[in-house]
PQR file with spaces between the fields and no chain letter, atoms N, CA, C, O and H, PARSE charges and radii, in Angstrom:
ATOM       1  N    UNK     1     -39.468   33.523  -53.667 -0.4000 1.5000
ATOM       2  CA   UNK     1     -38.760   33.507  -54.962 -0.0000 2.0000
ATOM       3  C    UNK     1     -37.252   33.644  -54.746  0.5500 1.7000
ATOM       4  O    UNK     1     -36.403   32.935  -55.286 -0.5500 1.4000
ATOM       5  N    UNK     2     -37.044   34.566  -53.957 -0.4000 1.5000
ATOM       6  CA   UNK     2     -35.917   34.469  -53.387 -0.0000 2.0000
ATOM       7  C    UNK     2     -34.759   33.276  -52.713  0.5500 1.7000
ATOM       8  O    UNK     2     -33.634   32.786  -52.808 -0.5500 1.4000
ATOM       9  H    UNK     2     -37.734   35.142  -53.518  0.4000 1.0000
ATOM      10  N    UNK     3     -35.606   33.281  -52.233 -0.4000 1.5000
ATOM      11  CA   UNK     3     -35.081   32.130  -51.133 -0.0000 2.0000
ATOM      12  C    UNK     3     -34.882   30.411  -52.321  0.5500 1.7000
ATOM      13  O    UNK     3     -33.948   29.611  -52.379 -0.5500 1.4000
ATOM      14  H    UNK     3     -36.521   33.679  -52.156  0.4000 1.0000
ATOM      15  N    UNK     4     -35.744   30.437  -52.808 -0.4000 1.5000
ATOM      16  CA   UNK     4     -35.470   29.300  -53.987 -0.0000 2.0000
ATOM      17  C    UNK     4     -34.041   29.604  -55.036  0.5500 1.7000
ATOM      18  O    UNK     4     -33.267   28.742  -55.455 -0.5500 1.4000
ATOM      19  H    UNK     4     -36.503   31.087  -52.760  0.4000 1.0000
ATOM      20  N    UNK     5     -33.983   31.034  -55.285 -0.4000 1.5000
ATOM      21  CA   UNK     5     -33.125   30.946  -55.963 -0.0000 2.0000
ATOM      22  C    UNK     5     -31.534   31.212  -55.368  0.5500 1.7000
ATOM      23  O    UNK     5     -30.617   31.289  -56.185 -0.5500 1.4000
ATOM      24  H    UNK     5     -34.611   31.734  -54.946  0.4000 1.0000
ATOM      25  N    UNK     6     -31.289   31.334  -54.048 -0.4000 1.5000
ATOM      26  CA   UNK     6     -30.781   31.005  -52.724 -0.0000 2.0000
ATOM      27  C    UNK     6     -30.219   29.623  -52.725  0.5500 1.7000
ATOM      28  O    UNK     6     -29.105   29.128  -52.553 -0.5500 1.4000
ATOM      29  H    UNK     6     -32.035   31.272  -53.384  0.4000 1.0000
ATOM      30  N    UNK     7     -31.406   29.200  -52.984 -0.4000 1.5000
ATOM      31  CA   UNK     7     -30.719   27.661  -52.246 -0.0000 2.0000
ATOM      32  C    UNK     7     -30.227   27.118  -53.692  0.5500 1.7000
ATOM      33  O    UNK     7     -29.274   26.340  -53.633 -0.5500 1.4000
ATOM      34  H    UNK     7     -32.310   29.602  -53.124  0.4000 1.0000
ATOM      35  N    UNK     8     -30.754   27.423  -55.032 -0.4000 1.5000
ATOM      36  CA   UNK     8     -30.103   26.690  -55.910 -0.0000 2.0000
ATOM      37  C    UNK     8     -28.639   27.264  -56.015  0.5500 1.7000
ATOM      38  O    UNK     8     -27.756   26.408  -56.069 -0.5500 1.4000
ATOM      39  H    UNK     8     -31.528   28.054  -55.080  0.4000 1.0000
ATOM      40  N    UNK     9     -28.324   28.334  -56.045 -0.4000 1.5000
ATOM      41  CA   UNK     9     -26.885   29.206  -56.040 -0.0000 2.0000
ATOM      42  C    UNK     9     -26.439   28.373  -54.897  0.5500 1.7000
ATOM      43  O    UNK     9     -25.420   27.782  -55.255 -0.5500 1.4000
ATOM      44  H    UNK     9     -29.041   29.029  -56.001  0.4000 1.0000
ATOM      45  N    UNK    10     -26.726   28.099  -53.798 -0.4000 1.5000
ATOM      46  CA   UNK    10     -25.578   27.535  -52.822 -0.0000 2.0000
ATOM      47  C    UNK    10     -25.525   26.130  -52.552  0.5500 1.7000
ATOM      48  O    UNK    10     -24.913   25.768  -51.548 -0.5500 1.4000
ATOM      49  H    UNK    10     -27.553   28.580  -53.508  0.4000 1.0000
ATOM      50  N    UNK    11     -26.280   24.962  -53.573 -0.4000 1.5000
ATOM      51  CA   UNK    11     -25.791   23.366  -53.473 -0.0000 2.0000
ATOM      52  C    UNK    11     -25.158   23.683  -54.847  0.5500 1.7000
ATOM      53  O    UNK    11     -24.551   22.763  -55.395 -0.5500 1.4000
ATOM      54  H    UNK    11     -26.777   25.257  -54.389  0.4000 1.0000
ATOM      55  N    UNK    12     -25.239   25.008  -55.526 -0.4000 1.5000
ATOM      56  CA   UNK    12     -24.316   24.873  -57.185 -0.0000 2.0000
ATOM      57  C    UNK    12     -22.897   24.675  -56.298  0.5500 1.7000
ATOM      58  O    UNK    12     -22.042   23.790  -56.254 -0.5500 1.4000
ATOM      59  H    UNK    12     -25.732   25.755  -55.081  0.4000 1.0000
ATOM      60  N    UNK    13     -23.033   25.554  -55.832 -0.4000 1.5000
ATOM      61  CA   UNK    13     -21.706   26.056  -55.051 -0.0000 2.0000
ATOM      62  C    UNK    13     -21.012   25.013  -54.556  0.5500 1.7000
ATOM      63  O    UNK    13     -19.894   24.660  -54.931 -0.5500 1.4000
ATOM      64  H    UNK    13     -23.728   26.273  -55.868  0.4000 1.0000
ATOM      65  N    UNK    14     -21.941   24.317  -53.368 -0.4000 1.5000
ATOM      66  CA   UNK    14     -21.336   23.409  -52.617 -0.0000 2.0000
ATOM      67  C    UNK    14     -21.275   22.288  -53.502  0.5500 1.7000
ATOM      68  O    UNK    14     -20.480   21.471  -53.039 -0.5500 1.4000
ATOM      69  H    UNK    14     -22.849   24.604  -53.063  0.4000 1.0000
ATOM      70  N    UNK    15     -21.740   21.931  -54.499 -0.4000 1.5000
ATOM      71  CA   UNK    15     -21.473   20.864  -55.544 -0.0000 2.0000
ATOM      72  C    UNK    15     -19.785   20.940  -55.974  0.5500 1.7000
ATOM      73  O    UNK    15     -18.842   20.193  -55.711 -0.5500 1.4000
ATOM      74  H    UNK    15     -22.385   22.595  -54.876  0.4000 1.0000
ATOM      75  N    UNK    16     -19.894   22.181  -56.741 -0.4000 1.5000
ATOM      76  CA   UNK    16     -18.620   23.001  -57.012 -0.0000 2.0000
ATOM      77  C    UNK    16     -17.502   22.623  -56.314  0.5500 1.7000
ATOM      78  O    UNK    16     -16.641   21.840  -56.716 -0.5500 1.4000
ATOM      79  H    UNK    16     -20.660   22.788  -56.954  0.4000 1.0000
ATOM      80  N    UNK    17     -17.536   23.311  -55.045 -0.4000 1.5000
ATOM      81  CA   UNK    17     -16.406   23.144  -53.872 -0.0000 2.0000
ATOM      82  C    UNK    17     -15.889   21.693  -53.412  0.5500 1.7000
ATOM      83  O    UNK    17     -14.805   21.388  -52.915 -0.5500 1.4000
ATOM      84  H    UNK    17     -18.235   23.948  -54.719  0.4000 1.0000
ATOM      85  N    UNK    18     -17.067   20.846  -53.749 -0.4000 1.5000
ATOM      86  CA   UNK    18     -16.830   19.414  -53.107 -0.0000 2.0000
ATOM      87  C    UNK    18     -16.363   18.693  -54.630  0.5500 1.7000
ATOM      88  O    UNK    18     -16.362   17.514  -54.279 -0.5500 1.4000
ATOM      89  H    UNK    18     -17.947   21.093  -54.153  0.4000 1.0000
ATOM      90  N    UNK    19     -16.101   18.682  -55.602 -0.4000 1.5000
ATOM      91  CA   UNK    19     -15.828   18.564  -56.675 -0.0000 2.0000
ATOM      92  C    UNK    19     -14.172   18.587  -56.929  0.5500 1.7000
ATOM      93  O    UNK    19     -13.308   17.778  -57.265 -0.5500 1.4000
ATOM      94  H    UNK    19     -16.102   19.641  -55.887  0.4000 1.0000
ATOM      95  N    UNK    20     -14.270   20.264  -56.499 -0.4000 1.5000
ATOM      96  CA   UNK    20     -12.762   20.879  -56.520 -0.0000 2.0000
ATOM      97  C    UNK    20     -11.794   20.008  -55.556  0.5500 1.7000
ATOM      98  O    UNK    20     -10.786   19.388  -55.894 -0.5500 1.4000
ATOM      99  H    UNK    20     -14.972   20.921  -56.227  0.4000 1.0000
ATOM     100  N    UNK    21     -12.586   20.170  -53.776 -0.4000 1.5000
ATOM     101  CA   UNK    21     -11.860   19.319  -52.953 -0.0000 2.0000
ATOM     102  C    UNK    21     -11.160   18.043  -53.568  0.5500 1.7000
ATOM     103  O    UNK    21      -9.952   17.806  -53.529 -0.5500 1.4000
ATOM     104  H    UNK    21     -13.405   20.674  -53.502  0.4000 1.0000
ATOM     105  N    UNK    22     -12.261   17.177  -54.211 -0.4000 1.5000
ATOM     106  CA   UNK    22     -11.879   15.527  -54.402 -0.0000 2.0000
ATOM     107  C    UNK    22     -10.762   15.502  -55.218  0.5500 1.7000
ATOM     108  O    UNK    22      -9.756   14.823  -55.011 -0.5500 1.4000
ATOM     109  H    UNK    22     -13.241   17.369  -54.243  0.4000 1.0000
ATOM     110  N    UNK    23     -11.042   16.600  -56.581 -0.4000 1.5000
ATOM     111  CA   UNK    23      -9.933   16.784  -57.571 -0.0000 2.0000
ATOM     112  C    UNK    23      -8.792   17.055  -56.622  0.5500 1.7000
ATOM     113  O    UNK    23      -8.039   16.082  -56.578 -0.5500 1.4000
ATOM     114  H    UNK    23     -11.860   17.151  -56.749  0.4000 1.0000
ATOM     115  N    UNK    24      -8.406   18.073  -55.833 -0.4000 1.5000
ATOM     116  CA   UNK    24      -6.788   18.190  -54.929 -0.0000 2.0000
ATOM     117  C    UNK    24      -6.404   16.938  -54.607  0.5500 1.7000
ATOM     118  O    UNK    24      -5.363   16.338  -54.872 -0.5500 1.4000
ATOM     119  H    UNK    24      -9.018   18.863  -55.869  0.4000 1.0000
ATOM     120  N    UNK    25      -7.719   16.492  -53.782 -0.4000 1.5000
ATOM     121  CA   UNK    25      -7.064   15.047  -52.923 -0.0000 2.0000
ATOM     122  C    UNK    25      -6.661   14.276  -53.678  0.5500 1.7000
ATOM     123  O    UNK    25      -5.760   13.496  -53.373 -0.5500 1.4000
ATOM     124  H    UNK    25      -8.565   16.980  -53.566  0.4000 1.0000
ATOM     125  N    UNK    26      -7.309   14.301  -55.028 -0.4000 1.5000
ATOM     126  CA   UNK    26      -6.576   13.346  -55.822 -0.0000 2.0000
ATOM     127  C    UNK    26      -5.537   13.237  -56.062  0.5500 1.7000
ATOM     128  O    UNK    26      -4.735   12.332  -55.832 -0.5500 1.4000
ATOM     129  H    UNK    26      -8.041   14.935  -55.276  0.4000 1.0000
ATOM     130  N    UNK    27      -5.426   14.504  -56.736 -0.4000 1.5000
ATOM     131  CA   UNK    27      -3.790   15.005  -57.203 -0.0000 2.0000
ATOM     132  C    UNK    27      -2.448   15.166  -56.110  0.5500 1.7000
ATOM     133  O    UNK    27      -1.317   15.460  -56.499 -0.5500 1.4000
ATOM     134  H    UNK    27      -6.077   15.239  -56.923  0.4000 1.0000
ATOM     135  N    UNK    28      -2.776   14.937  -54.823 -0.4000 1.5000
ATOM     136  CA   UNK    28      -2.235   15.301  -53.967 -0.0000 2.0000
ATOM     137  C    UNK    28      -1.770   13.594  -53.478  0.5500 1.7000
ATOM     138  O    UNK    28      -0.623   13.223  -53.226 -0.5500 1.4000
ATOM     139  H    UNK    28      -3.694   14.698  -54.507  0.4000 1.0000
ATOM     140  N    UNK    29      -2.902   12.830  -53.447 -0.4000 1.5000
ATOM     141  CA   UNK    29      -2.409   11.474  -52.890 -0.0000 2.0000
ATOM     142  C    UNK    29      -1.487   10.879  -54.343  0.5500 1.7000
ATOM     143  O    UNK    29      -0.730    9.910  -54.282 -0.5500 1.4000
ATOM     144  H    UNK    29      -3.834   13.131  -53.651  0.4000 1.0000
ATOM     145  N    UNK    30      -1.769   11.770  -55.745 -0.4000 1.5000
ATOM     146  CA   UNK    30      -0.852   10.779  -56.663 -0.0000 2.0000
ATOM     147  C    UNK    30       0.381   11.087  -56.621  0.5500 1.7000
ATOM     148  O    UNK    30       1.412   10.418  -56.681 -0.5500 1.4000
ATOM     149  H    UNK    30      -2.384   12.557  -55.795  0.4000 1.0000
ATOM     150  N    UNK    31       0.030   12.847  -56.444 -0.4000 1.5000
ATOM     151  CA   UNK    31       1.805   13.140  -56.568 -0.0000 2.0000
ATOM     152  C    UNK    31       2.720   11.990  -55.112  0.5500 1.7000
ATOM     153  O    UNK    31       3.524   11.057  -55.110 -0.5500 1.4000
ATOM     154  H    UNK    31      -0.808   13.391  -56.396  0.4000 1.0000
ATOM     155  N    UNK    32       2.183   12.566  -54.372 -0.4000 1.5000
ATOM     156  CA   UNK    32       2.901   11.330  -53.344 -0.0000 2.0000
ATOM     157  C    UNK    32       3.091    9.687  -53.420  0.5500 1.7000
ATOM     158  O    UNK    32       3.788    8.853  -52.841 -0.5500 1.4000
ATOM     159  H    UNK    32       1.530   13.323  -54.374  0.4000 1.0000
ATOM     160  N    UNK    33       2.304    9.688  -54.231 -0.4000 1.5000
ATOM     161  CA   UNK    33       1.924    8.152  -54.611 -0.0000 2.0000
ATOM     162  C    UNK    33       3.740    8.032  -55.506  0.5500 1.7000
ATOM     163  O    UNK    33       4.807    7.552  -55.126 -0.5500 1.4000
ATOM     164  H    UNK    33       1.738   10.365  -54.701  0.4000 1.0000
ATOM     165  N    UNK    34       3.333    8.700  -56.726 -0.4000 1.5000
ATOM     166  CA   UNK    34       4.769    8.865  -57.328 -0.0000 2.0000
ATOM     167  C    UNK    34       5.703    9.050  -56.916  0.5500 1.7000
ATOM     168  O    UNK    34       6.674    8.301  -57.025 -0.5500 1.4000
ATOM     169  H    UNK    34       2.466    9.090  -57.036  0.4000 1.0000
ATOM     170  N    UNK    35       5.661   10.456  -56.126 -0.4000 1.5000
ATOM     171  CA   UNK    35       7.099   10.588  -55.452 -0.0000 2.0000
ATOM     172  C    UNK    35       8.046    9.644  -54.650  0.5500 1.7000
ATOM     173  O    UNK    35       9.275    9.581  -54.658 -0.5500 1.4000
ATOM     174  H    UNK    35       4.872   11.065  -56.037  0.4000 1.0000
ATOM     175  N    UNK    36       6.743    8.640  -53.674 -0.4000 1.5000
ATOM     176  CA   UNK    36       7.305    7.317  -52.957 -0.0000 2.0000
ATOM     177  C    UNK    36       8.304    6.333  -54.001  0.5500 1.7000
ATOM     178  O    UNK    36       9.106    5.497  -53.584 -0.5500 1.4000
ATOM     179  H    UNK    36       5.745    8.691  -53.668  0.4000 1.0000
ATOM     180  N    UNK    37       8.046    6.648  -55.435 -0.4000 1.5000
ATOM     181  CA   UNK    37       8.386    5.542  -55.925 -0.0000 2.0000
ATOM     182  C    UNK    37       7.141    4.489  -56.129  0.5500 1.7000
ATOM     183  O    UNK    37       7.517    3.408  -56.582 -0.5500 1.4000
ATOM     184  H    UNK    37       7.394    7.326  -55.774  0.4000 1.0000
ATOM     185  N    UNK    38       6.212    4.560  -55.967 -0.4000 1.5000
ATOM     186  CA   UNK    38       5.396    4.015  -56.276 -0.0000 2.0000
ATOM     187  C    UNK    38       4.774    2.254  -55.421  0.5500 1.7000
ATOM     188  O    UNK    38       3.930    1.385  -55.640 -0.5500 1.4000
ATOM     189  H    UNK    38       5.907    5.438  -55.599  0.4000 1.0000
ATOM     190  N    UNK    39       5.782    2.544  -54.476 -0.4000 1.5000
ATOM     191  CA   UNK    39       5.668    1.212  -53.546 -0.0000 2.0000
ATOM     192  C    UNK    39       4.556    1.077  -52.584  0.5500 1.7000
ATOM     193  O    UNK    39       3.862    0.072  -52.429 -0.5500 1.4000
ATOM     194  H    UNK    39       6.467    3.251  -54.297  0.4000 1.0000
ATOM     195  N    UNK    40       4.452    2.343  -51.876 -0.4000 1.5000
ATOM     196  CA   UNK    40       2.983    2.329  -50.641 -0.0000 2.0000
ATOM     197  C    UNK    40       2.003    3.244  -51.502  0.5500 1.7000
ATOM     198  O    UNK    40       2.027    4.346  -52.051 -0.5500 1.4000
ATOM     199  H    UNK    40       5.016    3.159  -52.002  0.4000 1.0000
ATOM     200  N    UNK    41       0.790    1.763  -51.241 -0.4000 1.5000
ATOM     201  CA   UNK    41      -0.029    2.607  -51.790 -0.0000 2.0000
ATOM     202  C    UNK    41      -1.078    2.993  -51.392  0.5500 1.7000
ATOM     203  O    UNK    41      -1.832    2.042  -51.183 -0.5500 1.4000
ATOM     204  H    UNK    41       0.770    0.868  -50.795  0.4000 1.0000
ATOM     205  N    UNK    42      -1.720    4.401  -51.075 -0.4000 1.5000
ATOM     206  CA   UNK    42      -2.200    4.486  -50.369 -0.0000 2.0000
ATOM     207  C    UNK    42      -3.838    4.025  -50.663  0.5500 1.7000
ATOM     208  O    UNK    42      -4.188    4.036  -51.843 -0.5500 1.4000
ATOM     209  H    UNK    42      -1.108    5.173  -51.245  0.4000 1.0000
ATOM     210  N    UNK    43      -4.734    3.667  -49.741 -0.4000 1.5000
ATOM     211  CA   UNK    43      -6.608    3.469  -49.807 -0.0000 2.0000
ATOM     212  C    UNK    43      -7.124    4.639  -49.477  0.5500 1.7000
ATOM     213  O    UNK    43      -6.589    5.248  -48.551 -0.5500 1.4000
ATOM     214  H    UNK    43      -4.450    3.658  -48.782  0.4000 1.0000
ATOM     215  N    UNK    44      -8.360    5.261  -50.204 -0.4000 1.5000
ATOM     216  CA   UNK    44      -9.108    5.638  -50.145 -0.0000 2.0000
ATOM     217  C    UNK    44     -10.154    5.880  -49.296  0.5500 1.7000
ATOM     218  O    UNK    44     -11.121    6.538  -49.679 -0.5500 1.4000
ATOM     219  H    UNK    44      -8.795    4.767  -50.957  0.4000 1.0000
């Protein structure tokens, strides 16, 4: 019982965390995206 409710708490989690990650990278490749001026752009 345990252990089930274990593993759902930690893919919430890692759902969570990998979520959060993509959101930074996002925000992180636009601000630069902008800051360049908008000329190089970067791929994914």
């Amino acid at each position: 019982m345990v252990a089930i409710v274990l593993m759902c708490v930690y893919s919430m989690l890692s759902l969570i965390l990998f979520h959060f990650i993509m959101e930074l990278h996002r925000y992180y490749y636009l601000r630069k995206y902008i800051e360049s001026g908008g000329k190089t752009h970067r791929a994914f």
